[in-house]
FILUM-613131 format. One line per 4 residues: number of its first residue (from 1); for each residue x, y, z of C-alpha. Coordinates in nm, 3 decimals, decimal comma. Layout:
BEGIN
NUM = X/Y/Z | ...
! end
This chain:
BEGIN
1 = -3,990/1,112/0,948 | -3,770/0,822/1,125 | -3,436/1,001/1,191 | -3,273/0,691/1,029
5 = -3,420/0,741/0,682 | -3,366/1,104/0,771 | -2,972/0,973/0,813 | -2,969/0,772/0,521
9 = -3,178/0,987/0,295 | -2,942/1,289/0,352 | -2,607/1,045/0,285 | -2,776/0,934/-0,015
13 = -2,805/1,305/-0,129 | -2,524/1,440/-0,041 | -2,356/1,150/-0,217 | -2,482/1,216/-0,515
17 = -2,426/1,606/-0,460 | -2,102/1,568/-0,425 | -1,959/1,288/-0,645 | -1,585/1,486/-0,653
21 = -1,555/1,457/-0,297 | -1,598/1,043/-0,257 | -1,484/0,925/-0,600 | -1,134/1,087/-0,608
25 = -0,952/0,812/-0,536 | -1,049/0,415/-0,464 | -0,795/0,368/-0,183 | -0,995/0,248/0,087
29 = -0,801/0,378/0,392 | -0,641/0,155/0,640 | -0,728/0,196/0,994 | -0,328/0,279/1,066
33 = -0,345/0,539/0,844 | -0,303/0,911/1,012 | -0,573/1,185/0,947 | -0,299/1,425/0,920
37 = -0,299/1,492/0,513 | 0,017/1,577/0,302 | -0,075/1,621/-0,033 | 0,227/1,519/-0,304
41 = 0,359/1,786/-0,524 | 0,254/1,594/-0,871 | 0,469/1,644/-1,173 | 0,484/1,511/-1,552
45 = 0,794/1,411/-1,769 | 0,856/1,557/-2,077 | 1,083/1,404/-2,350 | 1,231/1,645/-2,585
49 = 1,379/1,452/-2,908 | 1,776/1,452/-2,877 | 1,975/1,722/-3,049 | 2,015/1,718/-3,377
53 = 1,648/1,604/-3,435 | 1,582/1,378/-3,685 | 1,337/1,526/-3,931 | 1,064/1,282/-3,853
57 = 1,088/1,400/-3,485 | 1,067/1,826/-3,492 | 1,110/1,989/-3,159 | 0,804/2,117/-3,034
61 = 0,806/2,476/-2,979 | 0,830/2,548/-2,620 | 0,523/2,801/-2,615 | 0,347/2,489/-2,678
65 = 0,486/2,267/-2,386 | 0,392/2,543/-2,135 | 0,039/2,521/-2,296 | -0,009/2,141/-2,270
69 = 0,068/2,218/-1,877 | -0,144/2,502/-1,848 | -0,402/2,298/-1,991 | -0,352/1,974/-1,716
73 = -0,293/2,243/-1,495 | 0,030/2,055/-1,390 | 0,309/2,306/-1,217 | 0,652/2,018/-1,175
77 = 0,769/1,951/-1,481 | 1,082/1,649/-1,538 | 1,312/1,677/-1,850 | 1,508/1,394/-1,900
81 = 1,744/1,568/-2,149 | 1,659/1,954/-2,112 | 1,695/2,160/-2,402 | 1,846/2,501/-2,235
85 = 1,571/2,693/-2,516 | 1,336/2,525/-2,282 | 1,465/2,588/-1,950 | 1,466/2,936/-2,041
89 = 1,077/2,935/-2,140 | 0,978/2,823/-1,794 | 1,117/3,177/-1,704 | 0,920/3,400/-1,439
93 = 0,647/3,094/-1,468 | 0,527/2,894/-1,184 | 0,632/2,575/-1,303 | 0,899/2,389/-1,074
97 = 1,174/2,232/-1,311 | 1,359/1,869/-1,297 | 1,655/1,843/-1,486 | 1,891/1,508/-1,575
101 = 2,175/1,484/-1,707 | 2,235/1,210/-1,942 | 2,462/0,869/-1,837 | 2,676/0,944/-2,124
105 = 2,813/1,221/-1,917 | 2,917/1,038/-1,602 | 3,238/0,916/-1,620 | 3,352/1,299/-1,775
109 = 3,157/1,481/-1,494 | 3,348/1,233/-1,248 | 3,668/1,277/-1,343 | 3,664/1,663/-1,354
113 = 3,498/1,949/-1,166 | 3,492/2,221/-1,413 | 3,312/1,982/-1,635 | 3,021/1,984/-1,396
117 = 3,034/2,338/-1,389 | 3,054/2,406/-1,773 | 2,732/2,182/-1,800 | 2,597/2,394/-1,544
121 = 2,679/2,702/-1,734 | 2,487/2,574/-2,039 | 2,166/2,446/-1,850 | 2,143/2,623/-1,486
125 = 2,318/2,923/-1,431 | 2,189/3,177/-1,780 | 1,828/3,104/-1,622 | 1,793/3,010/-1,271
129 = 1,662/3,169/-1,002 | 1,422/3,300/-1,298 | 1,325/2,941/-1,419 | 1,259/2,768/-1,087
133 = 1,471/2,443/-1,133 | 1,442/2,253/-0,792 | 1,665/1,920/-0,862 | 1,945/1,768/-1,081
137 = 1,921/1,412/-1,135 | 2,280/1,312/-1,201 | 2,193/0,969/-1,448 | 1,951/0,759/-1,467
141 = 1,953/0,420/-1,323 | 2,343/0,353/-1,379 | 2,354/0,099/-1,235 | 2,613/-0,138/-1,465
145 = 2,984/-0,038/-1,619 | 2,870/0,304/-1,468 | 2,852/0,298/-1,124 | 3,170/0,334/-1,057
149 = 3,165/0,686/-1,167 | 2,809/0,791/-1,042 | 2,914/0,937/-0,701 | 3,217/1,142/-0,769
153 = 2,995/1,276/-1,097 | 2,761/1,381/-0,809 | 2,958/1,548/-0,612 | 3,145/1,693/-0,852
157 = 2,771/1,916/-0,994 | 2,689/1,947/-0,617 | 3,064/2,113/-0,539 | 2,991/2,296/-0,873
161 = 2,640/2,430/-0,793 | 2,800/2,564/-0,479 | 3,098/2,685/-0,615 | 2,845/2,938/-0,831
165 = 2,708/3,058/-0,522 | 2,423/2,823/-0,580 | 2,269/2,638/-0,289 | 1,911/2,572/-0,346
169 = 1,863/2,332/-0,602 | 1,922/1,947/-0,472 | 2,119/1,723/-0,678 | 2,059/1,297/-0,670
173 = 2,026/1,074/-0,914 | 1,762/0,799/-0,999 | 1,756/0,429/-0,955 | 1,460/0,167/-1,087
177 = 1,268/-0,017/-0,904 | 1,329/-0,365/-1,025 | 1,683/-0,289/-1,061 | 1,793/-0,189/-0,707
181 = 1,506/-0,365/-0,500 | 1,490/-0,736/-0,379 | 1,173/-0,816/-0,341 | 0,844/-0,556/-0,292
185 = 0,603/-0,794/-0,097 | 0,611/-0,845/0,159 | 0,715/-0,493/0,168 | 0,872/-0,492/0,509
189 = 1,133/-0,735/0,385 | 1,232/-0,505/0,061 | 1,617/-0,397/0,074 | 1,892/-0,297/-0,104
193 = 2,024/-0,541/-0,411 | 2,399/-0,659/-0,314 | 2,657/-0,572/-0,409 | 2,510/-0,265/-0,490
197 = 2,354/-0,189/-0,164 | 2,682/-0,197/0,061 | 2,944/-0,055/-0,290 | 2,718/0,236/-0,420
201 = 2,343/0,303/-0,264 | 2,479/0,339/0,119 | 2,747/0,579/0,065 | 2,513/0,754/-0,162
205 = 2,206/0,769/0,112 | 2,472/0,931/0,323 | 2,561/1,221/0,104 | 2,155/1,281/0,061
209 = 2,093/1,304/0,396 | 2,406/1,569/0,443 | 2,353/1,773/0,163 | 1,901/1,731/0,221
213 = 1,833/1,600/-0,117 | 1,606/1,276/-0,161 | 1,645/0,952/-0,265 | 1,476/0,956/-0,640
217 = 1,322/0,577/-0,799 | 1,123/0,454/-1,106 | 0,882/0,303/-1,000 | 0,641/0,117/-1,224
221 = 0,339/-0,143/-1,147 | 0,236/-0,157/-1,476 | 0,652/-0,346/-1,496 | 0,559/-0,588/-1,191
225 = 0,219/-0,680/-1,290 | 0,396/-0,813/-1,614 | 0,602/-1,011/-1,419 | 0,417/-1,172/-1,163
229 = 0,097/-1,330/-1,224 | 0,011/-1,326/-0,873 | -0,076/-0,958/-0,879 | -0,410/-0,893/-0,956
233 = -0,471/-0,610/-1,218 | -0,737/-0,430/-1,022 | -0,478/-0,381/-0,733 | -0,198/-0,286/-1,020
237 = -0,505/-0,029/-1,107 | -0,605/0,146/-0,777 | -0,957/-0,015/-0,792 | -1,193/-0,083/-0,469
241 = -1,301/-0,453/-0,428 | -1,405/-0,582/-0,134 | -1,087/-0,917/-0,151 | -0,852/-0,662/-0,325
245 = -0,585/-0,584/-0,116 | -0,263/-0,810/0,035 | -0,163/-0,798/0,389 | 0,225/-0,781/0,506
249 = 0,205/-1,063/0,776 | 0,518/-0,931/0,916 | 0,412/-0,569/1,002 | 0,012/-0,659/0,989
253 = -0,012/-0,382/0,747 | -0,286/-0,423/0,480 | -0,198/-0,267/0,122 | -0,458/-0,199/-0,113
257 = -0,252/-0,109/-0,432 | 0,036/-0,196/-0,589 | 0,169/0,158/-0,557 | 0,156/0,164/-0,199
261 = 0,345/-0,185/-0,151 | 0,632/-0,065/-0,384 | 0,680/0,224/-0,214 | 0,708/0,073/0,148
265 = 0,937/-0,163/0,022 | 1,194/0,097/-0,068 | 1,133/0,277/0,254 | 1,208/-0,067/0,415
269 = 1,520/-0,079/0,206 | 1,630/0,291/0,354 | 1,548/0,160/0,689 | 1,757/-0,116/0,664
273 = 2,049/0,073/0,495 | 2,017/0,338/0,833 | 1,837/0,681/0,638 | 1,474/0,553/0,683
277 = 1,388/0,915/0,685 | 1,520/1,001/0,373 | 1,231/1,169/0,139 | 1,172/0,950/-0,181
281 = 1,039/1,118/-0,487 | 0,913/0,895/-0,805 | 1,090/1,044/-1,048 | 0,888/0,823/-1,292
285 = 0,534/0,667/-1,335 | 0,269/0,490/-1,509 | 0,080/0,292/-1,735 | 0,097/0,242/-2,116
289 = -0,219/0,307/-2,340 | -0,101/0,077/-2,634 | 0,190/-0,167/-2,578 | 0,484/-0,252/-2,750
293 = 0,391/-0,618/-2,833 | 0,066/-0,825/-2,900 | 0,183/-0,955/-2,556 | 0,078/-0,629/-2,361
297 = -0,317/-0,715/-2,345 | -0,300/-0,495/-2,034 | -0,158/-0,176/-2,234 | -0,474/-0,037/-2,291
301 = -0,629/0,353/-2,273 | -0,892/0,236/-2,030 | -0,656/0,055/-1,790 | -0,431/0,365/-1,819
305 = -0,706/0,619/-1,755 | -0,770/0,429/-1,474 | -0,455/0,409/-1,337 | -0,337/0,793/-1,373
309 = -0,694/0,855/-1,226 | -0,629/0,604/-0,907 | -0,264/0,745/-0,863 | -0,417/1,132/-0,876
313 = -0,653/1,083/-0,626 | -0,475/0,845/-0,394 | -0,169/1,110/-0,399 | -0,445/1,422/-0,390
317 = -0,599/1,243/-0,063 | -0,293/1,297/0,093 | -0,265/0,929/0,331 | 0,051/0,836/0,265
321 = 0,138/0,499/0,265 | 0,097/0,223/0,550 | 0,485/0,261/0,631 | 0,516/0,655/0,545
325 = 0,233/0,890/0,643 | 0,358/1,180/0,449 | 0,374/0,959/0,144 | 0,634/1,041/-0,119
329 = 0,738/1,466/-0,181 | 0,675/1,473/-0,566 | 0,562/1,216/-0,766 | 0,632/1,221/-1,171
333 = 0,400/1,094/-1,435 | 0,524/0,896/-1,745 | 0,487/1,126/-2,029 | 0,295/1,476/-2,117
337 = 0,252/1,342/-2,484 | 0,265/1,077/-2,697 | 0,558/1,085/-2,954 | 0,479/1,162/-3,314
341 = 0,562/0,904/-3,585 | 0,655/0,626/-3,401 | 0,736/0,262/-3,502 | 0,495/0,030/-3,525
345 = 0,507/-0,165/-3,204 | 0,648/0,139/-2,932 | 0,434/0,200/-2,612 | 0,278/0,516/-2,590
349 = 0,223/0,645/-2,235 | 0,115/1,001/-2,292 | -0,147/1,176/-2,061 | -0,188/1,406/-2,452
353 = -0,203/1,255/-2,775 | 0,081/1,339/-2,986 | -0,174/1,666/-3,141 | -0,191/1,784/-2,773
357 = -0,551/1,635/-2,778 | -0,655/1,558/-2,430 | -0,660/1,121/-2,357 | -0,792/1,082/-2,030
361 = -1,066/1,237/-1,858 | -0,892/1,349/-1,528 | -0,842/1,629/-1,271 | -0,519/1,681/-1,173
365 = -0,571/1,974/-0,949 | -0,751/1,987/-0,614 | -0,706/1,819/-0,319 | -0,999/1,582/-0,268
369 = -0,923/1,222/-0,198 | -1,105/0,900/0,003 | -0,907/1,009/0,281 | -1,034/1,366/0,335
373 = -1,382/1,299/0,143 | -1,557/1,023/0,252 | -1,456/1,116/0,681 | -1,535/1,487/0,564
377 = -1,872/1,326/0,388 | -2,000/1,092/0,692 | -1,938/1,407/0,919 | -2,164/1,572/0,778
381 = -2,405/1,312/0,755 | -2,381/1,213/1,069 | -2,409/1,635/1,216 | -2,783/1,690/0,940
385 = -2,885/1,304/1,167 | -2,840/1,460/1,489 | -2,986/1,796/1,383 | -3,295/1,631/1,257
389 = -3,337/1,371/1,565 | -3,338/1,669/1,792 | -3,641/1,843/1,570 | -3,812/1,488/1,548
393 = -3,769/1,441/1,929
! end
C-alpha cells in the first residue's frame, strides 16, 4: 500500500475513533498560541430565591443542589445570595464555594467593621474550612450611587476575614462588561470607562494585587451580539468557519470568538491601568435558551447548547487567549437551573430545566480540547505514516 493512503487512511480512522478528542472545542488555534495548557477551573451559578420566599418560588432543598452538580459533575459553585443552610451542605464535599454579598449591604459594610464581621459570622465562619469557600464577591457591578462605598465595604470584610484568623479566602467584587469597558474590538485598545477607571477601578486593582485576589467581570457575548450587528453569530457561538474570525490590526492577533476578544480587551484595560498581571475570573456567563422578548430570535436552546458546548471545550483545551496564555482562573456559567413559575416573557438560561431534567447534551469534565487533540491526533498520525513507510520501504 502507498504510505500516503496508508497516512490518510489511518487519520481517517483514528478520526472517527476518537471523535472526543477533535470535536471538543471549534477554536481553531492561532499560530501565537503556546502549547503549554492551563485548563480553567469551570464553575456554575446558582440562584437561591431571596428570603422570605414567595410561595410560588420554594427553596430547593439543598440535598438536591449538590445532586444537580454531581450530576454535571461541576465542583465551583457561585451563589449570588447564599443561604448559610446551603453553605453548610457543601460541608466535607469537594465543591469550591463563591459567595456575594448583596449591593444593598455596601454602604453599611463601609461604614463599619464589625458589620463585615457579623455578616461573616452568619455566612463564613460556622462552616468554613469545612465548606471550602474560596472568594467573597463584595457587590455586584456597583457601579452608580454605590461606588462610593464599594472599597471601604471591601476592605472592611477583608480586615474582618483576617481579624478571625482567616486568611485564605480572597475577597473582590464584580464589574460587567459593558459597564466598565470602552470598547472590546479591537481588543488591544479596550480600557477602563472614565471616570470610573482613574476614581474607583485603579485604586481597587491595587488592593487585588496586595492582598492576591483577582479582578472578577460579567462577561456576556450573547449582550454584545445584541448590540452590534457587525458580530457574526457563529463567532458569538464558538463555531469553525473558514472567514469566521476578526483580526486586531494593532497587535496582528487573529480572534476566532467573541469570548476570546472580550477577554483581551479587559486584560488590555489592566495593562493600561498598570496590573496587567492581575488574574481575571468570569464570575458570570452565557447564553439564553428562550428570551425575554419576541425580539431575542437568537435566544434559542440550540444556539445555547452550542455556546456552553464551544465555551467547555475552548476553556477544557486549555489555550488561553491570544493576549493571555493561561486564559482566565475560573470561569462561571449562567445558571444550574431554570427558575420555576416564571413570567411569561423572562429568559431562562439554565444548563437544567427547572425539574432538574438535563437541557444540553454536554461534558463538562475532561480535559480534551482543539488545542491538545487535534496536535495530540496528527502526532499520531503522522508516527503509524512513518512506521508503515519504513515496512513498505
Amino acid at each position: 500500500m502507498n504510505p500516503l493512503v496508508s497516512f490518510l487512511s489511518f487519520c481517517f480512522f483514528s478520526l472517527t475513533l476518537f471523535p472526543s478528542i477533535t470535536t471538543a472545542t471549534s477554536l481553531p488555534p492561532s499560530p501565537s498560541v503556546s502549547t503549554t495548557t492551563t485548563t480553567t477551573t469551570l464553575g456554575v451559578t446558582y440562584t437561591s430565591p431571596p428570603r422570605p420566599f414567595p410561595s410560588s418560588t420554594p427553596s430547593l432543598p439543598a440535598d438536591r443542589v449538590l445532586s444537580a452538580l454531581s450530576s454535571l459533575n461541576i465542583h465551583s459553585l457561585r451563589l449570588p445570595n447564599p443561604d448559610p443552610n446551603l453553605i453548610r451542605s457543601f460541608a466535607f464535599t469537594n465543591t469550591s464555594l463563591f459567595l456575594s454579598i448583596p449591593n444593598s449591604l455596601l454602604p453599611p459594610l463601609a461604614a463599619n467593621r464589625s458589620l463585615a464581621a457579623r455578616w461573616l459570622y452568619g455566612h463564613v465562619l460556622p462552616f468554613y474550612p469545612r465548606s471550602k469557600i474560596s472568594l467573597i464577591s463584595v457587590g455586584d457591578d456597583a457601579v452608580s450611587q454605590l461606588s462610593p462605598f464599594l472599597l471601604p465595604a471591601i476592605r472592611n470584610v477583608y480586615l474582618a476575614l483576617r481579624d478571625l484568623g482567616i486568611k485564605k479566602i480572597s475577597v473582590s467584587t464584580t464589574f460587567s462588561f459593558v459597564n466598565v469597558i470602552t470598547t472590546p474590538f479591537p481588543p488591544s485598545s479596550g480600557t477602563f470607562q472614565e471616570p470610573l477607571g482613574e476614581l474607583l477601578i485603579k485604586p481597587l486593582l491595587q488592593f487585588l494585587e496586595d492582598t492576591n485576589s483577582s479582578f472578577l467581570v460579567n462577561l456576556y457575548p450573547y449582550n454584545l451580539y445584541r448590540i452590534n450587528s457587525e458580530i457574526p453569530l457563529g463567532f458569538a457561538l464558538f463555531q469553525e468557519h473558514p472567514f469566521n474570525f476578526r483580526d486586531d490590526l494593532i497587535t496582528g492577533v487573529r480572534y476566532w470568538n467573541l469570548f476570546d476578544m472580550m477577554v483581551d480587551a479587559v486584560v488590555s484595560a489592566l495593562a493600561v491601568a498598570g496590573h496587567e498581571n492581575l488574574p481575571v475570573i468570569v464570575a458570570e456567563t452565557g447564553w439564553p435558551s428562550t428570551g425575554g422578548d419576541q425580539t431575542e430570535v437568537d435566544a434559542k436552546l440550540e444556539y445555547a447548547e452550542m455556546y456552553i458546548r464551544g465555551l467547555v471545550g475552548h476553556l477544557r483545551s486549555g489555550v488561553g487567549t491570544p493576549l493571555r496564555k493561561e486564559g482566565v482562573s475560573q470561569a462561571y456559567i449562567f445558571e444550574l437551573m431554570d427558575k420555576d413559575n416564571v413570567k411569561q416573557g423572562t429568559r431562562n438560561w439554565g444548563l437544567l430545566y427547572a425539574n432538574m431534567s438535563k437541557k444540553y447534551h454536554v461534558e463538562f469534565s475532561g480535559c480534551g480540547g482543539i488545542g491538545v487533540g487535534r496536535v495530540l491526533s496528527m502526532h499520531v498520525c503522522l508516527v503509524w505514516w512513518l512506521l508503515v513507510g519504513c515496512f513498505l520501504v
